[in-house]
ZADO-1210 file (C-alpha; in nm, 4 decimals, padded with zeros to 6 digits):
<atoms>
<atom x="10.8765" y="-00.6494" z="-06.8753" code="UNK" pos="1"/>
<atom x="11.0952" y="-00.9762" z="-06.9424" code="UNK" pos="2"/>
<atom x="11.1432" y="-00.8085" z="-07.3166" code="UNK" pos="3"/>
<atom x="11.2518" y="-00.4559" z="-07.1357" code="UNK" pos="4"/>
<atom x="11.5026" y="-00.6760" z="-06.9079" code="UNK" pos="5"/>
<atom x="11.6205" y="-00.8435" z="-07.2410" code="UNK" pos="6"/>
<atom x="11.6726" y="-00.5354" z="-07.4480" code="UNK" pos="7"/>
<atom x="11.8725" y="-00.4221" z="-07.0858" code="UNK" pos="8"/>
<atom x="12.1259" y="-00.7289" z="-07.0843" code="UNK" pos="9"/>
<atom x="12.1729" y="-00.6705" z="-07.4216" code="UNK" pos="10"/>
<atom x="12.2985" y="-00.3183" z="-07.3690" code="UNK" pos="11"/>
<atom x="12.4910" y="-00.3812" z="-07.1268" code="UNK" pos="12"/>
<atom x="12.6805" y="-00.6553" z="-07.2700" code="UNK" pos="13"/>
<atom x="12.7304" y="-00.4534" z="-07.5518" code="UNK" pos="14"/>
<atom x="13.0103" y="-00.2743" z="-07.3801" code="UNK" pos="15"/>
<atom x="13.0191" y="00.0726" z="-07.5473" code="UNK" pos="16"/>
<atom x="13.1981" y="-00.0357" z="-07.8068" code="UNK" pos="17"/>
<atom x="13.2976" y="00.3089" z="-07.9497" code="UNK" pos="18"/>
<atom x="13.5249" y="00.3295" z="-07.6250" code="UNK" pos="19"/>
<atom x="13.6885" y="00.0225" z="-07.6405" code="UNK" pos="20"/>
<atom x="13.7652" y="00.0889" z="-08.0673" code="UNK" pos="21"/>
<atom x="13.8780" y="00.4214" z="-07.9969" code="UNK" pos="22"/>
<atom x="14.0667" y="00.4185" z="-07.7018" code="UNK" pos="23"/>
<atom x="14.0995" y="00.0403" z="-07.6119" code="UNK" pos="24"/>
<atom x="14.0521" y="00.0283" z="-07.2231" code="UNK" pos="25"/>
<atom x="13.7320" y="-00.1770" z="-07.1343" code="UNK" pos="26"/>
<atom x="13.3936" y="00.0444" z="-07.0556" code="UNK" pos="27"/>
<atom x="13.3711" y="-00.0177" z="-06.7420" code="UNK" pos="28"/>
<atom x="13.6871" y="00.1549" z="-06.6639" code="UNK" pos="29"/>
<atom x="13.6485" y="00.4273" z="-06.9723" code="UNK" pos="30"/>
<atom x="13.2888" y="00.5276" z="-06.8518" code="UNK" pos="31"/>
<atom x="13.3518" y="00.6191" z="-06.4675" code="UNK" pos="32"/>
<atom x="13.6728" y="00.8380" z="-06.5405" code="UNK" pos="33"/>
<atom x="13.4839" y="00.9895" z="-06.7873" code="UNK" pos="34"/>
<atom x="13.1890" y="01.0938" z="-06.6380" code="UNK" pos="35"/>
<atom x="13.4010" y="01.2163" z="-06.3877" code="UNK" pos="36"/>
<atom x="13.6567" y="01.4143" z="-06.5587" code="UNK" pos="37"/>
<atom x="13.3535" y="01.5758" z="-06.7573" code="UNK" pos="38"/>
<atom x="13.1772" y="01.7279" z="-06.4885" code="UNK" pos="39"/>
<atom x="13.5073" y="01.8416" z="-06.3221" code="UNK" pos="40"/>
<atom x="13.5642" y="02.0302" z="-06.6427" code="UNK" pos="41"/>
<atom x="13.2239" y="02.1806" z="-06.6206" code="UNK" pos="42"/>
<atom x="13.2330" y="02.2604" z="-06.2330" code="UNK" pos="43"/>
<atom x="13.5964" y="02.4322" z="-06.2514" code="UNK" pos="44"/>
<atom x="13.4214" y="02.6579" z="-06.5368" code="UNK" pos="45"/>
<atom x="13.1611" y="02.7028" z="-06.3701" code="UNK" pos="46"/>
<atom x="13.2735" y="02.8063" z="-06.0504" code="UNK" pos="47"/>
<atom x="13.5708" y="03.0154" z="-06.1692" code="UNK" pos="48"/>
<atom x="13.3588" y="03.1764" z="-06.3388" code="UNK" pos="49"/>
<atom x="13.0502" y="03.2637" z="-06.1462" code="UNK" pos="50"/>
<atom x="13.1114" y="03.1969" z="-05.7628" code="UNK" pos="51"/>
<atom x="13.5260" y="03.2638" z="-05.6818" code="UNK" pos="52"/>
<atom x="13.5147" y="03.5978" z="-05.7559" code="UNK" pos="53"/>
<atom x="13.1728" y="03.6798" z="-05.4891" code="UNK" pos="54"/>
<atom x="13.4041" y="03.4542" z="-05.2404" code="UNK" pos="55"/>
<atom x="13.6320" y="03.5636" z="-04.9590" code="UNK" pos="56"/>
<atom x="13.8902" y="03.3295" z="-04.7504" code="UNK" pos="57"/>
<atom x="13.8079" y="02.9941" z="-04.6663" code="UNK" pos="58"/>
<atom x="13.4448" y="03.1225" z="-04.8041" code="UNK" pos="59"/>
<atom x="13.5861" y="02.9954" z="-05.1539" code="UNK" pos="60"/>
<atom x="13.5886" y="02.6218" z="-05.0657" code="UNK" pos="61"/>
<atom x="13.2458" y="02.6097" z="-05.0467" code="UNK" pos="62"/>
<atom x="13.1457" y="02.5902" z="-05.3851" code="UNK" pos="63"/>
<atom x="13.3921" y="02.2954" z="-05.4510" code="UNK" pos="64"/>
<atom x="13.1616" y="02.1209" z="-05.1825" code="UNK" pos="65"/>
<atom x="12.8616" y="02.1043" z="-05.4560" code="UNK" pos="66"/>
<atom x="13.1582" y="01.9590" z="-05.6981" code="UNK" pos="67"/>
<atom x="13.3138" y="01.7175" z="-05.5180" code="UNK" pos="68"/>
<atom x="12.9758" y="01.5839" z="-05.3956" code="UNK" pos="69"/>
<atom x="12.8545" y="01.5751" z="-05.7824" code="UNK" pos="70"/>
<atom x="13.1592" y="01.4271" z="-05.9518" code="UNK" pos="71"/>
<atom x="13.0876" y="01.0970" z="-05.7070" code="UNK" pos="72"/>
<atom x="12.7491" y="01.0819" z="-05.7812" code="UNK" pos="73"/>
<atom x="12.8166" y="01.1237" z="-06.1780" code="UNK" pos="74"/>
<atom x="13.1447" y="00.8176" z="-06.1450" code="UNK" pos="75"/>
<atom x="12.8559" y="00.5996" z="-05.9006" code="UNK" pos="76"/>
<atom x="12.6363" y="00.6550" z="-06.1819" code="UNK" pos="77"/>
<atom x="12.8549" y="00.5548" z="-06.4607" code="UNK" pos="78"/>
<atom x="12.9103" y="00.2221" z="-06.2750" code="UNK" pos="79"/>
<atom x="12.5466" y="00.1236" z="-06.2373" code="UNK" pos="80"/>
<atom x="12.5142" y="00.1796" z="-06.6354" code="UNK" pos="81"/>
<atom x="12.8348" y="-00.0557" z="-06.7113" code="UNK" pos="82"/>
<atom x="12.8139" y="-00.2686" z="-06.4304" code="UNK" pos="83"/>
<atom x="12.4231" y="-00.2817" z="-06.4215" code="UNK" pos="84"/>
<atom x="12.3897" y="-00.6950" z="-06.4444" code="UNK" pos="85"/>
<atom x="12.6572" y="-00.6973" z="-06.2042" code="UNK" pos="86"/>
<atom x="12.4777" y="-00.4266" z="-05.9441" code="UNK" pos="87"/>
<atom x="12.0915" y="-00.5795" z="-05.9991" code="UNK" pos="88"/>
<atom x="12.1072" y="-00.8651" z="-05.7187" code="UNK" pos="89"/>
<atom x="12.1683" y="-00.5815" z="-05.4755" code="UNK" pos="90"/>
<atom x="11.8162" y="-00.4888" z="-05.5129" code="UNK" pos="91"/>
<atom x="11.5922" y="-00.6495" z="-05.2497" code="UNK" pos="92"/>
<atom x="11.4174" y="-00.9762" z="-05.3582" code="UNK" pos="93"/>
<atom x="11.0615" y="-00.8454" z="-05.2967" code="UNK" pos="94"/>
<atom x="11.1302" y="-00.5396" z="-05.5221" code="UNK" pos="95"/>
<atom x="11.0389" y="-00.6682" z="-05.9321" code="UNK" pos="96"/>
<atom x="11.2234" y="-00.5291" z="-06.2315" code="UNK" pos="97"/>
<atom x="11.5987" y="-00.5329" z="-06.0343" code="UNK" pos="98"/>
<atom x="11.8155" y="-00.4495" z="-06.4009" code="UNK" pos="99"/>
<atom x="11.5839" y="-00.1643" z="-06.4516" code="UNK" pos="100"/>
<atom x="11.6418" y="-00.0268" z="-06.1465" code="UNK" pos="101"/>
<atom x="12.0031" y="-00.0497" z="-06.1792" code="UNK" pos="102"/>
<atom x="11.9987" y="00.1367" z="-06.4898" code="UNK" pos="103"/>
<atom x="11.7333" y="00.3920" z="-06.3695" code="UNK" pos="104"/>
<atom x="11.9323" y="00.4795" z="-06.0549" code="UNK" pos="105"/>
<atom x="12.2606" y="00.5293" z="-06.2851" code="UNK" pos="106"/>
<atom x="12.0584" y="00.7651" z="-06.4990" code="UNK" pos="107"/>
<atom x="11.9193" y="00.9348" z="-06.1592" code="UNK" pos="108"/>
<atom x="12.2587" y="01.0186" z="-06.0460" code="UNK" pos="109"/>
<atom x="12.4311" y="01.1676" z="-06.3445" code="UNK" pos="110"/>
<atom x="12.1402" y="01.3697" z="-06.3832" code="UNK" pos="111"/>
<atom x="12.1150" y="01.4838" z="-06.0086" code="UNK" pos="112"/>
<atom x="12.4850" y="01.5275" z="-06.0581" code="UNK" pos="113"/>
<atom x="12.4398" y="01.7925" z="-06.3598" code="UNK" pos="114"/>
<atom x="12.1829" y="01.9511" z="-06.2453" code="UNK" pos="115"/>
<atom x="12.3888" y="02.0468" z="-05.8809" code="UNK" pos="116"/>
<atom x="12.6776" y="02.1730" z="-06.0466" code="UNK" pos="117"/>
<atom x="12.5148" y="02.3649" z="-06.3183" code="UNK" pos="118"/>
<atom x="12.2651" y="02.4632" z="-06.0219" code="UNK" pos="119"/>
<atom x="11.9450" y="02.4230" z="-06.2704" code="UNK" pos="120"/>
<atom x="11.6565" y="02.2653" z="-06.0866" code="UNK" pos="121"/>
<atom x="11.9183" y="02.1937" z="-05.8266" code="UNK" pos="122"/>
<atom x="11.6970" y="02.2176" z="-05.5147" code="UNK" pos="123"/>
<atom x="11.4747" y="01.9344" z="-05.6674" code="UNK" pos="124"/>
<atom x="11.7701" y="01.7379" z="-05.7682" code="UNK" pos="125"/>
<atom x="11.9330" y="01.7488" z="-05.4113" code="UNK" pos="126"/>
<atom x="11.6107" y="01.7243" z="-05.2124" code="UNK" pos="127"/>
<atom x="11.4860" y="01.3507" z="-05.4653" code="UNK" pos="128"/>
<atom x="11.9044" y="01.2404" z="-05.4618" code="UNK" pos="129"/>
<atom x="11.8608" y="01.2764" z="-05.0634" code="UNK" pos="130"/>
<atom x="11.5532" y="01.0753" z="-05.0281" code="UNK" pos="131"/>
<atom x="11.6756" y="00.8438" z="-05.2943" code="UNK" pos="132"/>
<atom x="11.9780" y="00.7772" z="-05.0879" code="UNK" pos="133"/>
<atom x="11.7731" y="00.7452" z="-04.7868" code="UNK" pos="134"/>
<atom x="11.5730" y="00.4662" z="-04.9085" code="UNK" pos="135"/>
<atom x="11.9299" y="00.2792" z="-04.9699" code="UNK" pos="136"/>
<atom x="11.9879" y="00.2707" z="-04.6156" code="UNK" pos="137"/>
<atom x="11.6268" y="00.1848" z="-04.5130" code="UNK" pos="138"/>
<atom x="11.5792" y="-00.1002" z="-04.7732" code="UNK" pos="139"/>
<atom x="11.8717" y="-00.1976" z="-04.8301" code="UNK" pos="140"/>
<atom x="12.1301" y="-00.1107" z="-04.5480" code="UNK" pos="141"/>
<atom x="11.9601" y="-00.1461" z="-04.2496" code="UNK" pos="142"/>
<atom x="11.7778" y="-00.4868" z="-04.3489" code="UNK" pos="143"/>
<atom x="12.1444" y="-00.6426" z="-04.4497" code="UNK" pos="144"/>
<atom x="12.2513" y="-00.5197" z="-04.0863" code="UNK" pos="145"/>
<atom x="11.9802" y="-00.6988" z="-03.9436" code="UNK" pos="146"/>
<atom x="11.9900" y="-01.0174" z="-04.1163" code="UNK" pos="147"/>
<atom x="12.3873" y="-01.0410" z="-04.0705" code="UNK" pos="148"/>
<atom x="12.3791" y="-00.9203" z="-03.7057" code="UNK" pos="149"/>
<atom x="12.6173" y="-00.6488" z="-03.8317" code="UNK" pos="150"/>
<atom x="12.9340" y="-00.6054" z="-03.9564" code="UNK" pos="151"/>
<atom x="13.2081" y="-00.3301" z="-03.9582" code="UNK" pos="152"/>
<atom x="13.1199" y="-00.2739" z="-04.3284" code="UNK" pos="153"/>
<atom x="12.7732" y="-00.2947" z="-04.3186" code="UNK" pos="154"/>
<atom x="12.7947" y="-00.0301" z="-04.1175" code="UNK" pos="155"/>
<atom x="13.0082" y="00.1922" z="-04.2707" code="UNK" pos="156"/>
<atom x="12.8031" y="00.1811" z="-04.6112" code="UNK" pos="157"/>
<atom x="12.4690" y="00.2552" z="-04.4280" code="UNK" pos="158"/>
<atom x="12.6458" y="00.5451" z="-04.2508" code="UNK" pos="159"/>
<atom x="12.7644" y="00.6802" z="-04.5076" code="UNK" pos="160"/>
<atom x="12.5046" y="00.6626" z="-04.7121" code="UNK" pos="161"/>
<atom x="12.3328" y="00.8292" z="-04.4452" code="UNK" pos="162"/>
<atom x="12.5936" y="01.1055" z="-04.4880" code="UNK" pos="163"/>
<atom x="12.5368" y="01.1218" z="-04.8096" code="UNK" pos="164"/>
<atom x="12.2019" y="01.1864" z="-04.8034" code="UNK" pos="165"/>
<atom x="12.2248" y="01.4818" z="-04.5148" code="UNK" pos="166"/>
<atom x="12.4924" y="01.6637" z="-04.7809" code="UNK" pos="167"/>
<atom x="12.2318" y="01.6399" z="-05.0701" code="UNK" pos="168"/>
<atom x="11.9470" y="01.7703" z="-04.8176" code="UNK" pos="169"/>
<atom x="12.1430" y="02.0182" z="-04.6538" code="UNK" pos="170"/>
<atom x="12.2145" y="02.1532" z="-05.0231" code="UNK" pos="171"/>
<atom x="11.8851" y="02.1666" z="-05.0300" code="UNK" pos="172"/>
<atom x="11.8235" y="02.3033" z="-04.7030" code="UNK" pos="173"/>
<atom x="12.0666" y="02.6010" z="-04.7549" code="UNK" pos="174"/>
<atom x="11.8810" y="02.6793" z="-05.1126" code="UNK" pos="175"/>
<atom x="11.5599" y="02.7555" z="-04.9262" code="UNK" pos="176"/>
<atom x="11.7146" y="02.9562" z="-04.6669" code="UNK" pos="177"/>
<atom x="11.5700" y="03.3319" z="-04.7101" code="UNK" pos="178"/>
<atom x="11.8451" y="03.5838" z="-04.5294" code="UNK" pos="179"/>
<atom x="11.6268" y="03.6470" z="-04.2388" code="UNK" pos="180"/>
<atom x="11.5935" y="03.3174" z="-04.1442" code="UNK" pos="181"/>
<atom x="11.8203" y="03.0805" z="-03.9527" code="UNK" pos="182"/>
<atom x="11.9125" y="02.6794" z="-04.0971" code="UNK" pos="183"/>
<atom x="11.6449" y="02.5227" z="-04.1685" code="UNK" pos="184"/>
<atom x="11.4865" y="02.2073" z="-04.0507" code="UNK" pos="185"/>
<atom x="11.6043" y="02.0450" z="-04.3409" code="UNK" pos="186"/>
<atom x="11.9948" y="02.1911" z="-04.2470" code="UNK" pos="187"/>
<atom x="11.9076" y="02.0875" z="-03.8460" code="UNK" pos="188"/>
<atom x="11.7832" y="01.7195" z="-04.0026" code="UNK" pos="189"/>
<atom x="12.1366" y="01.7256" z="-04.1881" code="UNK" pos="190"/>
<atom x="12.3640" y="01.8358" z="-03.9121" code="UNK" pos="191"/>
<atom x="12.2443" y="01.4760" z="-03.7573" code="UNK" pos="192"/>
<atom x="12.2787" y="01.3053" z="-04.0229" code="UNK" pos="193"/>
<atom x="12.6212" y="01.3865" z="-04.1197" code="UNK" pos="194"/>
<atom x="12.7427" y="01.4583" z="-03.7548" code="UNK" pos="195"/>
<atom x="12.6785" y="01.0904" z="-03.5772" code="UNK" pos="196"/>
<atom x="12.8615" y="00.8817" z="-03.8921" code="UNK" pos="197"/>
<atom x="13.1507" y="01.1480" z="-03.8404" code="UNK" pos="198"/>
<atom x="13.1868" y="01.0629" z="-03.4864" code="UNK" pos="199"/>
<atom x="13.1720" y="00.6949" z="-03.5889" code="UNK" pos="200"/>
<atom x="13.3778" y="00.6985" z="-03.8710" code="UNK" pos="201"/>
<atom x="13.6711" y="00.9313" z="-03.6383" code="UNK" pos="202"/>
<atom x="13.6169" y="00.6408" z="-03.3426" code="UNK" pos="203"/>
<atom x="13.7011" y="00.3544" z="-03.5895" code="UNK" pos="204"/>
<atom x="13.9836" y="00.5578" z="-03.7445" code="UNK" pos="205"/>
<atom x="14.1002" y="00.5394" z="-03.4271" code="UNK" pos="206"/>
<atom x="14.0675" y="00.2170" z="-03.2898" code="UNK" pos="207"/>
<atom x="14.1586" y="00.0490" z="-03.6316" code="UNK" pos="208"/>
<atom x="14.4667" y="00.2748" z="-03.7783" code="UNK" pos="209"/>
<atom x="14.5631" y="00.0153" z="-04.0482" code="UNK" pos="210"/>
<atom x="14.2351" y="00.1085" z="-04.2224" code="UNK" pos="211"/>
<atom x="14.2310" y="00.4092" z="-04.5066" code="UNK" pos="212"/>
<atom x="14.0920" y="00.6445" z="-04.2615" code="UNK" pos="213"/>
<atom x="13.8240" y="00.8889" z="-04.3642" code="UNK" pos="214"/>
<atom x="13.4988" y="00.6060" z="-04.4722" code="UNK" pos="215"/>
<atom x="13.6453" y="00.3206" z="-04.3119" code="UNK" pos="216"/>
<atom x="13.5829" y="00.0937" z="-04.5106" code="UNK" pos="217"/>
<atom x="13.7521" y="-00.2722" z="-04.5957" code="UNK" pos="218"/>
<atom x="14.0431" y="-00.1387" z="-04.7317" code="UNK" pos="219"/>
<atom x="14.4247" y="-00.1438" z="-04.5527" code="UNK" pos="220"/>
<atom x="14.5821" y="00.1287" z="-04.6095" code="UNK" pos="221"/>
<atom x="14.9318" y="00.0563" z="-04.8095" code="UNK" pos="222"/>
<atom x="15.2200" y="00.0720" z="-04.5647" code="UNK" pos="223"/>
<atom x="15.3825" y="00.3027" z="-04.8997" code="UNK" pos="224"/>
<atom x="15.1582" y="00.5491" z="-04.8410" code="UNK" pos="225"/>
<atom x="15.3986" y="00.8037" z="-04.5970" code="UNK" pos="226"/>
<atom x="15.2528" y="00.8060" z="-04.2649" code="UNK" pos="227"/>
<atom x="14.9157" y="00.5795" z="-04.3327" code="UNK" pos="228"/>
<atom x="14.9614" y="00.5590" z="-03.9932" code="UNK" pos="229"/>
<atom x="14.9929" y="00.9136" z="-03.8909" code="UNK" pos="230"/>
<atom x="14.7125" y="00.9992" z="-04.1287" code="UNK" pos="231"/>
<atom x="14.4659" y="00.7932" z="-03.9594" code="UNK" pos="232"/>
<atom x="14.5230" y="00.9066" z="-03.6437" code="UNK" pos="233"/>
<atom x="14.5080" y="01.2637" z="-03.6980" code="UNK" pos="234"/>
<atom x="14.1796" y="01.1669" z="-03.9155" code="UNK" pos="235"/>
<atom x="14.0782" y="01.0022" z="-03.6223" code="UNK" pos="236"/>
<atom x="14.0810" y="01.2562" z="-03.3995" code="UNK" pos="237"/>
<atom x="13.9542" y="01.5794" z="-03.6362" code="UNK" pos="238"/>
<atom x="13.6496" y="01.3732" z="-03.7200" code="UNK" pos="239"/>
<atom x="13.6082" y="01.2764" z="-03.3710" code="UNK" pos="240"/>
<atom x="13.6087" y="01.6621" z="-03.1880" code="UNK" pos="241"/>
<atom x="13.4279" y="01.8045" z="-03.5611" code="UNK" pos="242"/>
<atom x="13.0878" y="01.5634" z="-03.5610" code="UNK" pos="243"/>
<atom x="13.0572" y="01.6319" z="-03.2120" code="UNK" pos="244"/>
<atom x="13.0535" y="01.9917" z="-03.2743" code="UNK" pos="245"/>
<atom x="12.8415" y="01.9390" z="-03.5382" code="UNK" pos="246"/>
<atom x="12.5726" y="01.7352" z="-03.3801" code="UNK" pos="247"/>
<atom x="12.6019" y="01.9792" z="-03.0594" code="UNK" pos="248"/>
<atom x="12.5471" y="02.3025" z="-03.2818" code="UNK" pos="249"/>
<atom x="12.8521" y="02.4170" z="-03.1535" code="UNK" pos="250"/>
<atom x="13.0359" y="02.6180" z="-03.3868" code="UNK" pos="251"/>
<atom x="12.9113" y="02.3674" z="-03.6176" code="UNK" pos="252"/>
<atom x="12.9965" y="02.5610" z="-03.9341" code="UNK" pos="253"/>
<atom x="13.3962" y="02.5793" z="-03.9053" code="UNK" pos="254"/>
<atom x="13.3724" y="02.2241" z="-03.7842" code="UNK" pos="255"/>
<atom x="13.2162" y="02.0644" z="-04.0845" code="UNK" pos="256"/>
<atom x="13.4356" y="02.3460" z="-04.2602" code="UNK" pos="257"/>
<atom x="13.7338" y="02.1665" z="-04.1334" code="UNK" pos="258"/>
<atom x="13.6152" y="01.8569" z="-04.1585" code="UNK" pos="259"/>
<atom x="13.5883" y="01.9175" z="-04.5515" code="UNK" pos="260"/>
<atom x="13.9193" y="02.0147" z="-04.5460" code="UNK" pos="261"/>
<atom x="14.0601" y="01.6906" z="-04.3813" code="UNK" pos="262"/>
<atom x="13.9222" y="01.4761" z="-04.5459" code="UNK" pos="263"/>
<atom x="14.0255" y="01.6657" z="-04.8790" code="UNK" pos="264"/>
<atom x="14.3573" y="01.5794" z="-04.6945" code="UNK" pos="265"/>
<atom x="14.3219" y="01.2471" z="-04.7196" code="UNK" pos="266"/>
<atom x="14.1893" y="01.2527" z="-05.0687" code="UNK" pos="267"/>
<atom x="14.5395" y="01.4390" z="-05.2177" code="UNK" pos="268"/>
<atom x="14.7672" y="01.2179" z="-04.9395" code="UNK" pos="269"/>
<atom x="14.6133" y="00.9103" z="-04.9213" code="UNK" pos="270"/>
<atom x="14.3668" y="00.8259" z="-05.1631" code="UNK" pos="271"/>
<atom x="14.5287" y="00.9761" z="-05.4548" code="UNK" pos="272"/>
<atom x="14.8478" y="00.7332" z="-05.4570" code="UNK" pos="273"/>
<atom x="14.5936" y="00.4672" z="-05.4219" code="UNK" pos="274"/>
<atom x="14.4072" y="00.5741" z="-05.7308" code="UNK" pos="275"/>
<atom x="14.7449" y="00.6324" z="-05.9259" code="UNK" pos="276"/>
<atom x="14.8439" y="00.3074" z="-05.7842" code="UNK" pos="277"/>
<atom x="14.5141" y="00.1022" z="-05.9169" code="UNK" pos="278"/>
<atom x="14.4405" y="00.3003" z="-06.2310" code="UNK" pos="279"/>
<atom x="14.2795" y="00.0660" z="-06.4207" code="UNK" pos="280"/>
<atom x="14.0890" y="-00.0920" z="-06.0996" code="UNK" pos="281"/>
<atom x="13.7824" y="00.1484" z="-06.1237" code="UNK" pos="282"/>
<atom x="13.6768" y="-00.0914" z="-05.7417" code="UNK" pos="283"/>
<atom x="14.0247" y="-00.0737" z="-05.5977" code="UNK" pos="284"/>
<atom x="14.1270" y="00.3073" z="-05.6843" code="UNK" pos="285"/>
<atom x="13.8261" y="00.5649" z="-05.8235" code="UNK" pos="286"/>
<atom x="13.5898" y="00.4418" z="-05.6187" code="UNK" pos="287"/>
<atom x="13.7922" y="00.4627" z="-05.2652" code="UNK" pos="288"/>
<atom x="13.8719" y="00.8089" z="-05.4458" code="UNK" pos="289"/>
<atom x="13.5834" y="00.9487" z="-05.5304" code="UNK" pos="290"/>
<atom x="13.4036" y="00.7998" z="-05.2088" code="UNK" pos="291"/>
<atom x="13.5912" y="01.0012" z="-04.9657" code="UNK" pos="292"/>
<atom x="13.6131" y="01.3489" z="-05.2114" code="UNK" pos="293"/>
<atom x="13.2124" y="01.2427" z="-05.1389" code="UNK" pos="294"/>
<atom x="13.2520" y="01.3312" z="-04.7988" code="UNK" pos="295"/>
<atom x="13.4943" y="01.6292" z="-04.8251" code="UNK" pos="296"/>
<atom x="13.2249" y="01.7389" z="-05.0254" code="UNK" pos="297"/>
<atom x="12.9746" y="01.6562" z="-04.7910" code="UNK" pos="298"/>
<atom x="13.1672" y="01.8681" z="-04.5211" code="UNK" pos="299"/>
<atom x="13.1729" y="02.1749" z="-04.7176" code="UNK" pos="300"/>
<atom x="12.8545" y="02.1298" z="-04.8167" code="UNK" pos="301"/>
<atom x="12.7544" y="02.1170" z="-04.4614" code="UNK" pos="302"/>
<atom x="12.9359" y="02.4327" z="-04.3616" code="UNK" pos="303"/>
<atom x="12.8045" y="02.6514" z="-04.6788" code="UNK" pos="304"/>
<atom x="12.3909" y="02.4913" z="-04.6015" code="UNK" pos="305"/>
<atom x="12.4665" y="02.6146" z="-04.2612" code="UNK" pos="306"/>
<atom x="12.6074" y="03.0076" z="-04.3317" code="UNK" pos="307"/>
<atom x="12.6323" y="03.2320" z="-04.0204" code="UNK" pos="308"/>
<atom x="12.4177" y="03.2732" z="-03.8609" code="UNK" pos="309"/>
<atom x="12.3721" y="02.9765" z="-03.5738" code="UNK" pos="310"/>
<atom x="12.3312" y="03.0955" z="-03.2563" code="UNK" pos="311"/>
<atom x="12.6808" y="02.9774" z="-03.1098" code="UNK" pos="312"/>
<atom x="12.8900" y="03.1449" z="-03.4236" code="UNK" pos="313"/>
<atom x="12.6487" y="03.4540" z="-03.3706" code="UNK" pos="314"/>
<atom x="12.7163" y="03.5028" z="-03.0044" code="UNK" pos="315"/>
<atom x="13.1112" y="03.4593" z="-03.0811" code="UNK" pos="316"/>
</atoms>
């Protein structure tokens, strides 16, 4: 194994040098924007293609859900390839072989990340990403939280990793849904899962504004962005009212519906201007991006694993 962690260090420091020759930016910034601007290519052909035209009124954000949610999970998985050494510590102590996991979970989410958008083997994909982030939270998250008596960004990372995981499994969910049926138990297990971190997320937008709202995480919000205040608070509040309907079952579908859509929001408004802002700061600009189109996706995602037919939207 020490030869296999050798041969590792050695590719990583090798820093893909065909990227730096040809277009002279360091890999660790080429890779991420890479992966990610190739599998937004191969969604938008995708579903312009096969799912827009079968699609009718807000109906045709759903399949952007699956996208949004993959391109993250593609960029996340470019930066454990080129920042592997860098990731490996993460891995708990009592766990042997930490740079091969960093690599292996790289090459697990590009792959789950292909195989959602070009929906081949996708309920496997969704249903192993889901448990894979899972574990994160179980042995990684939730032991750091307990160790450090908490912090605001402990607990932002575990919940939204925990949201994370609910998108991929309610994707999952909503592919073994036969029409006669209603959600799942894997879609019921989601709506949970993505509903309490909502609420969370909406009462810390709240209660600390001069945070980039959406995933609160450790990041200020720059006082150029126009209205970073105004954005959180209205953040604040939609994610507030739209978990709670979500982990009530009350017209849960238009409320992670709409909840995709704010946060997308935030993503063009926010986020965006950030990224332009840090270009070449894959930590300080693609990562806050992608991170919250994550959870845009994961709202849409959400709303299409939950279709119809709950009982409140049926009665209504």
């Amino acid at each position: 194994m020490n030869t296999l962690n050798c041969g590792l260090q050695l590719f990583s420091h090798a820093d893909f040098a065909v990227a730096l020759v040809i277009f002279g930016i360091p890999a660790a910034v080429f890779w991420p924007y890479f992966i990610g601007g190739a599998l937004l290519v191969i969604g938008l052909i995708k579903i312009s293609k096969d799912e827009l035209p079968q699609r009718r009124g807000l109906d045709k954000l759903m399949p952007f859900g699956r996208l949004f949610f993959a391109i993250t999970m593609g960029v996340f998985g470019g930066d454990h390839l080129v920042n592997a050494v860098d990731i490996a510590p993460l891995v708990p102590a009592w766990i042997p072989w930490h740079l091969f996991w960093a690599y292996f979970v790289g090459v697990a989410l590009i792959a789950a990340a292909l195989s959602i958008i070009l929906q081949r083997y996708s309920k496997l994909a969704a249903t192993l990403l889901g448990i894979m982030l899972l574990l994160f939270v179980v042995l990684m998250h939730i032991p750091n939280l307990v160790a450090t008596h908490g912090s605001l960004l402990l607990w932002t990372t575990g919940l939204r990793d925990t949201a994370f995981s609910g998108a991929a499994l309610a994707y999952a969910g909503g592919l073994s849904r036969r029409p006669a049926d209603g959600a799942p138990w894997l879609v019921t297990l989601a709506r949970f899962m993505v509903g309490i971190p909502t609420i969370v997320f909406g009462v810390v937008d709240l209660l600390r504004p001069a945070l980039a709202p959406g995933v609160p995480l450790d990041k200020i919000t720059p006082t150029w962005i126009p209205g970073h205040l105004f954005w959180a608070y209205v953040a604040g509040v939609v994610l507030l009212v739209s978990g709670a309907c979500i982990v009530a079952n009350i017209k849960a579908r238009l409320a992670a519906t709409y909840l995709g859509i704010m946060i997308l929001l935030l993503v063009l408004f926010v986020y965006l201007p950030i990224l332009l802002a840090n270009a070449s700061n894959v930590a300080e600009g693609l990562n806050y991006f992608v991170d919250t189109l994550a959870f845009s996706g994961t709202g849409l995602l959400l709303a299409d694993a939950i279709g119809e037919r709950t009982s409140d939207e049926a009665s209504a």
